[in-house]
C-alpha positions in Angstrom: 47.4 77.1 65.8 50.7 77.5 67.6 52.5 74.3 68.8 52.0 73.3 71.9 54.5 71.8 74.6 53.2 67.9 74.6 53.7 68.3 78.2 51.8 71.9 78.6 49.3 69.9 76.8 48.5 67.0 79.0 48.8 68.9 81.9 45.6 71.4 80.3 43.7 68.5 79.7 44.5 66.7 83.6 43.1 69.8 84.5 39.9 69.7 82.7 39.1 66.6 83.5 39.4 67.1 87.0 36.8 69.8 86.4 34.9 67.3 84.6 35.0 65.1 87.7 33.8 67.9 90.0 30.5 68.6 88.0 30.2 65.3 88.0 30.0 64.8 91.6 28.0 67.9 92.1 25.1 66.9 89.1 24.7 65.0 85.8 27.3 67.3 83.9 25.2 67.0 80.2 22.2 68.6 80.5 19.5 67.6 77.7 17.4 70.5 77.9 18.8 73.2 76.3 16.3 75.6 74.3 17.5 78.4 72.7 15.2 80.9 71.1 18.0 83.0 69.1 21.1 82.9 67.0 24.2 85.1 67.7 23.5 87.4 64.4 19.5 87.6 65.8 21.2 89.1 69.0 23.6 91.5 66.7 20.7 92.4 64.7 18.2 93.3 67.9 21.3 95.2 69.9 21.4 97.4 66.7 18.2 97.9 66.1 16.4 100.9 68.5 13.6 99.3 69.5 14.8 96.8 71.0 18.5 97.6 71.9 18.7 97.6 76.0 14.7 96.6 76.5 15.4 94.6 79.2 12.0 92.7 78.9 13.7 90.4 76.1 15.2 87.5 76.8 17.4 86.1 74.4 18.7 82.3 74.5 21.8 81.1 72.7 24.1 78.4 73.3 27.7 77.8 71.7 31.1 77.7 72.4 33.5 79.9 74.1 35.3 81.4 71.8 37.6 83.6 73.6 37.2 85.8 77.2 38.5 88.0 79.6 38.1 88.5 83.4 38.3 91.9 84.7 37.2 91.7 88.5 33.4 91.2 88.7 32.2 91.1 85.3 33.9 89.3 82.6 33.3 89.4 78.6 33.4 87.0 76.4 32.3 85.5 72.7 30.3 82.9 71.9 30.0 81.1 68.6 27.1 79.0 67.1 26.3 78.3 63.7 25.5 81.9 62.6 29.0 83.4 64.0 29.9 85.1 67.0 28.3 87.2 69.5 29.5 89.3 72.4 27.9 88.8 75.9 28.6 90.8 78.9 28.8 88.9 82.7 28.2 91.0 86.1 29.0 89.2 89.2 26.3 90.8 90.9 23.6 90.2 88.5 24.0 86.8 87.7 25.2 86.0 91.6 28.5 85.0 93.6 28.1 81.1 92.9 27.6 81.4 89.1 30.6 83.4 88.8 32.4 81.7 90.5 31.1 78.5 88.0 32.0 80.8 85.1 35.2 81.3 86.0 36.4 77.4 86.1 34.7 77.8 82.2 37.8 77.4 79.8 38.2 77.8 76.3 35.8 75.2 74.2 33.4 74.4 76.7 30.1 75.0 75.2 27.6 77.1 77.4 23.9 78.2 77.2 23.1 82.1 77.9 20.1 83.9 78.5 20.0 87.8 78.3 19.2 91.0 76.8 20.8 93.0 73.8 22.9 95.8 73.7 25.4 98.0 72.9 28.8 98.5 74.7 30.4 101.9 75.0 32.8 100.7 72.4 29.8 100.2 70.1 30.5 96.4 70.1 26.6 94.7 70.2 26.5 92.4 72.7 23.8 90.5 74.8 23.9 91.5 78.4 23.7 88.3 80.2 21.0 87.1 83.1 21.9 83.4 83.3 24.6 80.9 82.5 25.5 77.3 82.3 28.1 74.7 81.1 26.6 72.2 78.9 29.6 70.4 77.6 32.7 70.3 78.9 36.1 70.9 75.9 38.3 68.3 77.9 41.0 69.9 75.2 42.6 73.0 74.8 41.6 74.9 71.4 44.2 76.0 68.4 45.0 79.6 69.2 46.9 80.0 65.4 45.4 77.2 63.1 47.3 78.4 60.3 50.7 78.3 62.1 50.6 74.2 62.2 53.6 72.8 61.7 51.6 70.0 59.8 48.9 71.7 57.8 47.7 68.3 56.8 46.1 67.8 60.5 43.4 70.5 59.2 42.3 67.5 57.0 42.4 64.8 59.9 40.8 66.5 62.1 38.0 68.4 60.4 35.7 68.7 63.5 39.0 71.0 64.9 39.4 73.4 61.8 35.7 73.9 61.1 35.6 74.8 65.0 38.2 77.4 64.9 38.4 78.6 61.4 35.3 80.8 60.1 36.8 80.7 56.2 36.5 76.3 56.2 33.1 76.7 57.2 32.2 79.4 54.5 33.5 76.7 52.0 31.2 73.5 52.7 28.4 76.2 53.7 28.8 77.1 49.9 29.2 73.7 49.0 25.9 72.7 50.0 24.4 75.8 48.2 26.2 74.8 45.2 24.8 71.0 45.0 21.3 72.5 45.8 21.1 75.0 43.2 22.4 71.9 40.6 19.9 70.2 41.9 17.4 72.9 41.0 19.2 73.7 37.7 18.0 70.2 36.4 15.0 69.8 38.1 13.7 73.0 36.5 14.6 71.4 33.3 12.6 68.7 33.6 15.4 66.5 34.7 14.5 63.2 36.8 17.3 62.9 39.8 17.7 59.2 40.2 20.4 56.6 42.2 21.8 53.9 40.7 24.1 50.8 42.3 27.5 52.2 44.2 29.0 48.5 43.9 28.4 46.7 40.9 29.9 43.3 39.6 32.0 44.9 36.4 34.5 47.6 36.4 32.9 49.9 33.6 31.6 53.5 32.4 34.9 55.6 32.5 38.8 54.5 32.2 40.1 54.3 35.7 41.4 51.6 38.0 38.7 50.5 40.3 38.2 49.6 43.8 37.4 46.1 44.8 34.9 44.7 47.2 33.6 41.1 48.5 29.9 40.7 49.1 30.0 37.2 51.9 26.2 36.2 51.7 26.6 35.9 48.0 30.2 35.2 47.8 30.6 37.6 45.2 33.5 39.8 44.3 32.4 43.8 43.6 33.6 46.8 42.3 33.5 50.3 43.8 31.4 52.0 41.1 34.0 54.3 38.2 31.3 56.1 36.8 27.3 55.6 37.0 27.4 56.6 33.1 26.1 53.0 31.7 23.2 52.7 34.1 21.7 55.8 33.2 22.2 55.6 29.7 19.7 52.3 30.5 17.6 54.7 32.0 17.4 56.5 28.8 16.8 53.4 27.0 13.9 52.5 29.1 12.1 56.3 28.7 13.3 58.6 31.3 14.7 60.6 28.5 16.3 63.3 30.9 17.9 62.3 34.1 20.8 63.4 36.5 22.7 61.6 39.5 24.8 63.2 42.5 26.7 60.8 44.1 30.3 59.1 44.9 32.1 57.4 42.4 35.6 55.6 43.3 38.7 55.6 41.2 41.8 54.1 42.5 43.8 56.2 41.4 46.9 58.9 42.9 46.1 61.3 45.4 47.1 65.5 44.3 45.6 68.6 44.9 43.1 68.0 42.2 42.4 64.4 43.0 41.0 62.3 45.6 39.9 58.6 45.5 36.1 59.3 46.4 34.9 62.2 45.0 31.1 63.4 44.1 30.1 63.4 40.4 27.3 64.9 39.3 26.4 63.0 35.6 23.2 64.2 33.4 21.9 62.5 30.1 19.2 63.8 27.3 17.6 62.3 24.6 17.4 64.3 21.3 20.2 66.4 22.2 24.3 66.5 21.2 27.4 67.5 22.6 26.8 71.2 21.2 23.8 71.2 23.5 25.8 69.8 26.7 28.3 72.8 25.8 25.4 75.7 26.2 23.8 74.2 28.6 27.2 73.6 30.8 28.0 77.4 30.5 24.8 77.9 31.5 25.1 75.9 34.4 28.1 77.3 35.9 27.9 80.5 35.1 24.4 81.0 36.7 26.5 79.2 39.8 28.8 81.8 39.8 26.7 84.9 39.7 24.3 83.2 42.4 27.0 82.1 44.8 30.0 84.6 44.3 27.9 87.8 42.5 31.1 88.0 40.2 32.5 86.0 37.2 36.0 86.6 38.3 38.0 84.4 40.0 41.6 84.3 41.5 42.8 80.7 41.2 45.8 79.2 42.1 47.8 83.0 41.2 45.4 83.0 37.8 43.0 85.3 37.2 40.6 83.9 35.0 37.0 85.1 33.9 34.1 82.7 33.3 32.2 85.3 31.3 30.6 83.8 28.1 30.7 82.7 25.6 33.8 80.2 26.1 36.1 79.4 23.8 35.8 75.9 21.8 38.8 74.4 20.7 39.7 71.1 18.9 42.4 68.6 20.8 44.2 69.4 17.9 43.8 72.9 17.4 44.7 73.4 21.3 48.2 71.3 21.4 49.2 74.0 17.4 47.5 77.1 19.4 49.0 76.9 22.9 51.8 74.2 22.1 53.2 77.3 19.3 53.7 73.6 16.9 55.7 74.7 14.0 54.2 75.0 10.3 55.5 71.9 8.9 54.4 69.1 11.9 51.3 68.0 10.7 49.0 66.4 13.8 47.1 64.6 11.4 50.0 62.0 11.3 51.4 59.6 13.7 55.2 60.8 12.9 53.9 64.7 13.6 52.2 63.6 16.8 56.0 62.4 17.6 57.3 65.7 16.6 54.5 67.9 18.4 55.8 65.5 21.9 59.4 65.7 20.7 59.3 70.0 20.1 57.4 69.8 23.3 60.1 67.9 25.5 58.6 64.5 25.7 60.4 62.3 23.6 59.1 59.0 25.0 56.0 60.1 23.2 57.3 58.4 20.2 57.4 55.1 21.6 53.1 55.0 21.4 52.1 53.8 18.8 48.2 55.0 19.0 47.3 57.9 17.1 44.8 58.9 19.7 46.5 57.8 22.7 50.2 59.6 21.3 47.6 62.7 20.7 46.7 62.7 23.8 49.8 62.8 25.9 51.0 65.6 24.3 47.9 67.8 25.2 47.8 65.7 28.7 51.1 66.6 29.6 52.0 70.0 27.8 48.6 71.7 27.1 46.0 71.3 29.7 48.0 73.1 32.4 48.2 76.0 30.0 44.4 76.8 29.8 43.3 79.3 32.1 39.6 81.1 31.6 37.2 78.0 30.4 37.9 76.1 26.9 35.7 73.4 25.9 38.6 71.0 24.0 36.7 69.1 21.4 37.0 66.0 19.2 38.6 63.5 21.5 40.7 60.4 19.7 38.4 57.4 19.0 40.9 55.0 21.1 40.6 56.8 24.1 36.4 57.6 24.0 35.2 54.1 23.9 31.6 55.3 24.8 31.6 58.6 22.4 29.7 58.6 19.1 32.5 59.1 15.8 32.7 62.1 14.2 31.0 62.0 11.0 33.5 63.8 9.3 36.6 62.1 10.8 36.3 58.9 12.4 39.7 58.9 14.0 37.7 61.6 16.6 34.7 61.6 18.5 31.9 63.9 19.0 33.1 64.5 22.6 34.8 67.5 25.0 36.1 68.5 28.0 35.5 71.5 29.9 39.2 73.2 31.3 39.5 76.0 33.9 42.3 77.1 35.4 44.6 74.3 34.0 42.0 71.7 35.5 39.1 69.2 33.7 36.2 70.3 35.1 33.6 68.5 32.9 33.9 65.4 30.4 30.9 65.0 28.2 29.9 64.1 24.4 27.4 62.7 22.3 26.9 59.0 22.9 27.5 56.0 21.3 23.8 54.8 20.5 24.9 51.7 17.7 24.7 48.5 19.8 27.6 46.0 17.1 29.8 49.1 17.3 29.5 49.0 21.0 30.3 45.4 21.3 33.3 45.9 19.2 34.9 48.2 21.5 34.2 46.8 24.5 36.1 43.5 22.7 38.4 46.1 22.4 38.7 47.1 26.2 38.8 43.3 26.9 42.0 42.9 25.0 43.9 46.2 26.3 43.0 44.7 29.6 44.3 41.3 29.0 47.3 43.2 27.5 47.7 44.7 31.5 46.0 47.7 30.9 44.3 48.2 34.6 42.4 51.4 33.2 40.0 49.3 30.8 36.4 48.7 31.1 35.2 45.5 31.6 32.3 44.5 28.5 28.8 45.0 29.9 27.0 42.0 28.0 23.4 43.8 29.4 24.4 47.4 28.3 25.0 46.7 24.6 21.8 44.1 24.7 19.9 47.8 25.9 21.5 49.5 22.6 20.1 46.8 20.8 16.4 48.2 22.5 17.2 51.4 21.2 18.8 54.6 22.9 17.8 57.7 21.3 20.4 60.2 19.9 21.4 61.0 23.3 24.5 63.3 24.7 25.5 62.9 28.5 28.1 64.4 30.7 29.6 64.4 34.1 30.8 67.3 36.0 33.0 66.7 38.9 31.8 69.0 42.2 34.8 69.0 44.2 36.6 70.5 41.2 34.2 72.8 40.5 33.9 74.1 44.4 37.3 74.4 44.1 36.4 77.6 41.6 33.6 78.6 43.2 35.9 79.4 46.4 39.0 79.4 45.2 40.3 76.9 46.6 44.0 75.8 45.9 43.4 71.9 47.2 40.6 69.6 46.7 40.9 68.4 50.5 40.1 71.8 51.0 36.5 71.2 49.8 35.7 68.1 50.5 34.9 67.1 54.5 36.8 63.9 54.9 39.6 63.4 52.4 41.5 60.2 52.4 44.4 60.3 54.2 47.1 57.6 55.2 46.7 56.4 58.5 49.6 58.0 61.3 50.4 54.5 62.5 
């Protein structure tokens, strides 16, 4: 969209107004009895089809907005656009008579009309629908971008939605997609005998993931609430009680920085299944999303962010450890089983201030956090998370410093965060004492101990393994987007005033 005089501005929309106010005079200027009969491609398709092409018998309704026109004399083109795209239609001043061209003509750019017509084909071989009637139904009392990508503020694509999807055919590509994507999840899972469920958005503890949460008042019950982290604890309580497989789509809140990977409110799609491990969530994840790709895109490659990156299978599986020695090039003689190498690996690695953590796990982590992630590029399930930062992950049987647990990286990105889970109820306890004390210590990122959750572990969860998947993220690959305001409808933004 190309910037606009303010002034050029108001004076476009005194003028529609005014035009406003004469339809208004004349009749009721929103008519509620529009019925169309066809889409712009069904018009398209009949135009360049034989049979039908110029059979002056049809009589095609659509209604949309005007797109773009031109007046030459007594006929006029223009393009309309509804939901299925654009279409063509063709105006004689003698055929549709003096008065309602004369109408048409006050028509501007926006206004959103209803036509009625028959198909063809121009003698520029453009198909078109020859038009019989038309009428304004609503009037655009504002002018229309003309460049959208020339704004001098990109950011008002994200404020004012309604205006991009109106004049940019690629944003609405991406949240048709998006629907197709959380459908086909849907399916995924429900073909697997999965159970979709809901479970409480605002909840009276702060638990199920690390994150800082959002905080709400209830005023009948005078009772303070949190905006939900995670649903992960209630439908591990699902599992408890016998809905051994079940899967959630919905909003979860973390109050955390805004990027081009994170926004405050984002959808989370979270499965669980009993008798099954995190070495099942990792085949049945590739699974998933590659069956996503070849349905949605037809191609396993992607373009992402300047990366091109290949989602064939299998994917690669990588320890935490093994990642930070492999793509971190850690010399020979810094062993990462150790405290004072974890130092070293953050010290060779530029982060010196890594030494002043005194957590194994957590010192372990930074480095891969800040050195290694960014460096993975086609998908890498990193496995064996540190115990201190998994405090609902089962312990590796062989090392109980780690967890049975992974993440899923694409493009430099988490997509996916899943392990087996933590099914002994005293061990439970003691790490939510655990979480209690970091966040007495000031840690705002620690769960709050769910008395009810460990008294279900005490019922008896089945070996179980769980995940979440975040779906912005993962639209993100599936169209290559380079922001996640670019996927999601209504990003949070700060106010102008």
């Amino acid at each position: 969209m190309e910037e606009v005089n303010t002034v050029d501005v108001g004076e476009q929309v005194r003028v529609r107004k005014e035009k406003l106010a004469l339809m208004k005079k004349e009749s009721y200027p929103y008519p509620n009895d529009v019925k169309v009969n066809a889409l712009a491609t069904e018009v398209k398709f009949a135009a360049n089809n034989e049979e039908l092409s110029n059979k002056q018998d049809l009589n095609f309704i659509i209604a949309g907005r005007i797109a773009s026109f031109r007046l030459m004399g007594k006929a006029a083109f223009c393009n309309i656009q509804d939901r299925s795209g654009k279409i063509q239609i063709y105006l004689k001043k003698d055929e549709i008579g003096e008065e309602a061209f004369a109408k048409f003509k006050t028509f501007d750019l926006g206004d959103i009309v209803e036509v009625a017509g028959y198909p063809f084909i121009t003698k520029t071989g453009e198909a078109s629908l020859h038009v019989r009637q038309i009428r304004i139904v609503v009037k655009c009392l504002h002018p229309l971008p003309e460049k959208y990508h020339g704004l001098t503020y990109i950011e008002v694509k994200y404020r004012q939605r309604y205006l991009d999807l109106m004049v940019n055919s690629d944003s609405r590509e991406v949240f048709k997609k998006r629907a197709k994507i959380i459908s086909l999840v849907r399916r995924f899972f429900d073909d697997r005998d999965y159970v979709e469920v809901e479970t409480p958005v605002m909840n009276t503890l702060a638990s199920g993931a690390s994150a800082k949460p959002f905080k709400t008042h209830h005023n009948a019950l005078d009772l303070g609430l949190f905006l939900r982290i995670a649903p992960e604890l209630a439908l591990k309580k699902l599992v408890v009680g016998g809905l051994e497989r079940v899967y959630e789509l919905g909003k979860v809140f973390r109050n955390e920085g805004i990027s081009t990977e994170h926004n405050p409110e984002f959808t989370m799609l979270e499965f669980y299944q009993a008798y099954a491990t995190y070495e099942d969530m990792m085949n049945l994840t590739e699974e998933l999303i590659i069956s996503l790709f070849d349905t949605v895109r037809g191609s396993r490659e992607i373009v992402f962010n300047g990366k091109e990156i290949s989602m064939e299978g299998p994917w690669k599986r990588l320890t935490m450890k093994d990642a930070i020695v492999e793509l971190g090039k850690i010399p020979n003689e810094i062993d990462l089983d150790t405290l004072e190498g974890v130092h070293a690996a953050g010290k060779h690695l530029g982060s010196d201030d890594v030494s002043e953590i005194a957590d194994y796990g957590k010192a372990l982590y930074e480095v891969f956090d800040r050195h290694i992630e960014s460096l993975i590029v086609n998908p890498t399930f990193i496995t064996q998370h540190p115990m201190s930062i998994s405090p609902l992950s089962r312990p590796n049987l062989d090392d109980p410093r780690f967890t049975d647990r992974f993440e899923l990286m694409v493009g430099g990105m988490e997509i996916a965060n899943a392990f087996s889970e933590l099914n002994d109820a005293a061990d439970q306890n003691e790490r939510f004492n655990s979480q209690l004390e970091a966040k007495t210590g000031g840690d705002e990122e620690a769960m709050d101990k769910d008395a009810d959750f460990v008294t279900a572990l005490e019922y008896g969860l089945p070996p179980t393994a769980g995940e979440g998947i975040g779906i912005d993220r993962l639209v993100m690959l599936l169209t290559e987007s380079k922001s996640i305001r670019d996927v999601i409808l209504f990003p949070t933004m700060r106010p102008l005033s």
